[in-house]
SENU-696114 format. One record per residue: residue in three letters; x negated, y, z of N, C-alpha, C, CB in turn. Coordinates in steps of 0.2 Angstrom, whole numbers. Atoms other than C-alpha are relative to their C-alpha. Glycine has a CB too. Layout:
<rs>
R  ala  X  Y  Z  X  Y  Z  X  Y  Z  X  Y  Z
...
</rs>
This chain:
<rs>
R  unk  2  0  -7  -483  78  164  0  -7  3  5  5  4
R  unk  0  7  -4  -487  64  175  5  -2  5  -6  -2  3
R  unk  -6  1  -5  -476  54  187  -4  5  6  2  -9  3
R  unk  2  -6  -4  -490  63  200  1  5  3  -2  1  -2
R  unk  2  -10  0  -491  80  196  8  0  0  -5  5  -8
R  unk  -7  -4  1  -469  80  193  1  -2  10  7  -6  -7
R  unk  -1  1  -8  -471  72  213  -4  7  3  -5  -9  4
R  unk  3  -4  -4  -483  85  218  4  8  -3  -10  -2  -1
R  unk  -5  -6  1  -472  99  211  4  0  4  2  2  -5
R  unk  -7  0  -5  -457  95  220  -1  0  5  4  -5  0
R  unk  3  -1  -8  -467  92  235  -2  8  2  -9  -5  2
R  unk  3  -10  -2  -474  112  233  8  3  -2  -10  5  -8
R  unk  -6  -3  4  -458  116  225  5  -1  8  4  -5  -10
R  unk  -2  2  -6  -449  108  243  -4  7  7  -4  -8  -1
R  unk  6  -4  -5  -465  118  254  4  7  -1  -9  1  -2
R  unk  -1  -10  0  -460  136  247  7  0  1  -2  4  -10
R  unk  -6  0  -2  -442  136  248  0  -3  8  6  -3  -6
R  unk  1  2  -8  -444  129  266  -3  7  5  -7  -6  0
R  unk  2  -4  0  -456  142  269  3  10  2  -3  -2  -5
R  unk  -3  -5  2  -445  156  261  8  -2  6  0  1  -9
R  unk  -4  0  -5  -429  149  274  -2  3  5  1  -5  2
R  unk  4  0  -7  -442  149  288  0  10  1  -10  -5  -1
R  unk  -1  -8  -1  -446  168  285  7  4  0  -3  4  -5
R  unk  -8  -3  -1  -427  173  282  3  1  6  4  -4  -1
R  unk  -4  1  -8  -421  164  300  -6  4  3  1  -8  5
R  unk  6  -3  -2  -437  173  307  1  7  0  -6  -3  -3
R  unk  -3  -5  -1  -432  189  301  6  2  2  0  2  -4
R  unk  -7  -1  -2  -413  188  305  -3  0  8  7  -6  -3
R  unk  1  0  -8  -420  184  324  -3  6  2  -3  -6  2
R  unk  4  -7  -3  -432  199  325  6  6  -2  -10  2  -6
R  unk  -7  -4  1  -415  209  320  1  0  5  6  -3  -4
R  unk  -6  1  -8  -405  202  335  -4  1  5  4  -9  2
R  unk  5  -4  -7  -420  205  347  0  7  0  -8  -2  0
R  unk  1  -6  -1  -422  222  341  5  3  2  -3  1  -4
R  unk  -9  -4  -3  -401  226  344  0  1  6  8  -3  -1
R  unk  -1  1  -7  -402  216  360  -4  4  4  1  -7  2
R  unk  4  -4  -3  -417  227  366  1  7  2  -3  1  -3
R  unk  -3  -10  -1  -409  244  361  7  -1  4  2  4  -9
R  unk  -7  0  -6  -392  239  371  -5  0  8  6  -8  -2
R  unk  4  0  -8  -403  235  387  -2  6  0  -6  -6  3
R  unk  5  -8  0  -414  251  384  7  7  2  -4  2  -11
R  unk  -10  -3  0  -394  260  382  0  0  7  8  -8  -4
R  unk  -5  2  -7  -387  253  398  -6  2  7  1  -12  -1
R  unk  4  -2  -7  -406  255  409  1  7  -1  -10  -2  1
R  unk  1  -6  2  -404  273  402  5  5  2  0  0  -6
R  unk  -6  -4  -2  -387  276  407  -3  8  8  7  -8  3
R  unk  1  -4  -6  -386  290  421  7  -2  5  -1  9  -3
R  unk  -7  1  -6  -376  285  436  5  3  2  -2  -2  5
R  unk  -3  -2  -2  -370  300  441  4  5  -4  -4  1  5
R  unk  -4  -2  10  -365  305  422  8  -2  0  -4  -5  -8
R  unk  -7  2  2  -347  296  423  -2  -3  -4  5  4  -2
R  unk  -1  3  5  -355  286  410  5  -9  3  -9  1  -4
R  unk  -3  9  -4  -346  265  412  -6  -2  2  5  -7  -5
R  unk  4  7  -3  -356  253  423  5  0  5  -11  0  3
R  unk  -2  2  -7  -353  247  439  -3  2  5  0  -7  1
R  unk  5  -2  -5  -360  252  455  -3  -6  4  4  4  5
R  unk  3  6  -4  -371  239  466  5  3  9  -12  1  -1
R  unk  -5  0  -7  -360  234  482  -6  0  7  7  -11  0
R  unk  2  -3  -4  -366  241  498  3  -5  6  3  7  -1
R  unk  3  4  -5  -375  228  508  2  -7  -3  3  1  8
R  unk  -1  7  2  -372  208  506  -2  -2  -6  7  -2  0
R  unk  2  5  4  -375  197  494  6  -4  -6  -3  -6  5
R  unk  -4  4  7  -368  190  476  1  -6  0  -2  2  -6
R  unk  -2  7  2  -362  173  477  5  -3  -6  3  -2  4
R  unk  -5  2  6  -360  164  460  -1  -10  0  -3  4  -8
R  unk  -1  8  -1  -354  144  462  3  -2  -6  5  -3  7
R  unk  -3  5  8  -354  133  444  6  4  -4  4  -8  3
R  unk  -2  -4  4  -348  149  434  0  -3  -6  -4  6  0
R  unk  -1  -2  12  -341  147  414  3  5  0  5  -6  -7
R  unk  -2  -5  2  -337  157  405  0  2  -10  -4  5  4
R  unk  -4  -1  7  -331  160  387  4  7  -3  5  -5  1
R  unk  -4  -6  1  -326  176  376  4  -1  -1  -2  3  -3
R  unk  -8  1  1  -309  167  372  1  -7  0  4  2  -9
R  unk  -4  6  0  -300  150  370  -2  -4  -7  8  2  1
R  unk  2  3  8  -307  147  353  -8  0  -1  3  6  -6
R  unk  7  0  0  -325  149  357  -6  -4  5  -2  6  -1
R  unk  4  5  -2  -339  137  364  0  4  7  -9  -1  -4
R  unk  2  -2  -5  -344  140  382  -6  4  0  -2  -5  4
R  unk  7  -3  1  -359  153  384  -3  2  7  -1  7  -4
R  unk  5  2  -4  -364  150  401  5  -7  4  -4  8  6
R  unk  -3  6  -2  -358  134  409  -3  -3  7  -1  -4  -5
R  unk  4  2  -6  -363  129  427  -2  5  3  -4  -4  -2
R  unk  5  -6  -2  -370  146  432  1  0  7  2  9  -4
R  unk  0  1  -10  -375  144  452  -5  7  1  -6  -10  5
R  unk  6  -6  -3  -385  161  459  3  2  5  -1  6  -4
R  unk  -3  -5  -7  -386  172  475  -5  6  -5  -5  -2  11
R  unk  4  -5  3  -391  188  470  2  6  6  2  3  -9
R  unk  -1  -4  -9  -397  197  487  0  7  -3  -8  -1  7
R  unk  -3  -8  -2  -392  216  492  -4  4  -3  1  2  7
R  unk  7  -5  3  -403  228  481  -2  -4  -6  -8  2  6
R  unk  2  1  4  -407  217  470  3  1  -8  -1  -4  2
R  unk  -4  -3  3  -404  221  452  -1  -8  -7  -1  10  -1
R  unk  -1  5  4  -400  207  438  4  0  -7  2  -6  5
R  unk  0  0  7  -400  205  418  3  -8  -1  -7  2  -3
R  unk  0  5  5  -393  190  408  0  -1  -6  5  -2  1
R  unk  0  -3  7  -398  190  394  0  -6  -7  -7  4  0
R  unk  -1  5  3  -394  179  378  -1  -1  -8  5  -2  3
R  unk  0  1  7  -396  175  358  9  2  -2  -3  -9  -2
R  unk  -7  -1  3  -380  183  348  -1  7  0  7  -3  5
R  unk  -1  -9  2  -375  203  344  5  2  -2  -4  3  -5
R  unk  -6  -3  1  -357  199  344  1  1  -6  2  4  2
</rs>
């Protein structure tokens, strides 16, 4: 085999295992969209007056949030950091984020 053709294999040999990662992370992420879909679908589904758990929306005013973190423990990164919002009366609001816990 020539120096060439041993270059131009390692370059295709390189492309396909790249390739084959690329579809991997690509599938694991159409995974985590499709959980994190079916939990919102879950939760808009709930019935309010079922006893199922949520929360009730507060009756009149406005949600003030000033440079919110927040962290699921003491050992783990920040997952929202700085979080400023008003979220006026009736209105209703999703955060939504990469992960499936």
């Amino acid at each position: 085999m020539s120096f060439l053709a041993g270059v131009a294999l390692v370059f295709l040999t390189g492309t396909i295992f790249e390739s084959v990662g690329t579809l991997a992370r690509t599938s694991v992420l159409v995974g985590q969209v499709g959980q994190a879909a079916r939990r919102v679908v879950d939760i808009a589904d709930q019935d309010r007056d079922s006893g199922e758990q949520g929360c009730a929306a507060p009756e009149g005013g406005d949600i003030v949030l000033s440079n919110v973190n927040f962290r699921w423990n003491d050992t783990q990164p920040l997952v929202l950091r700085g979080l400023s919002m008003t979220i006026r009366s009736g209105e209703h609001v999703a955060l939504i984020g990469f992960g499936s816990g």
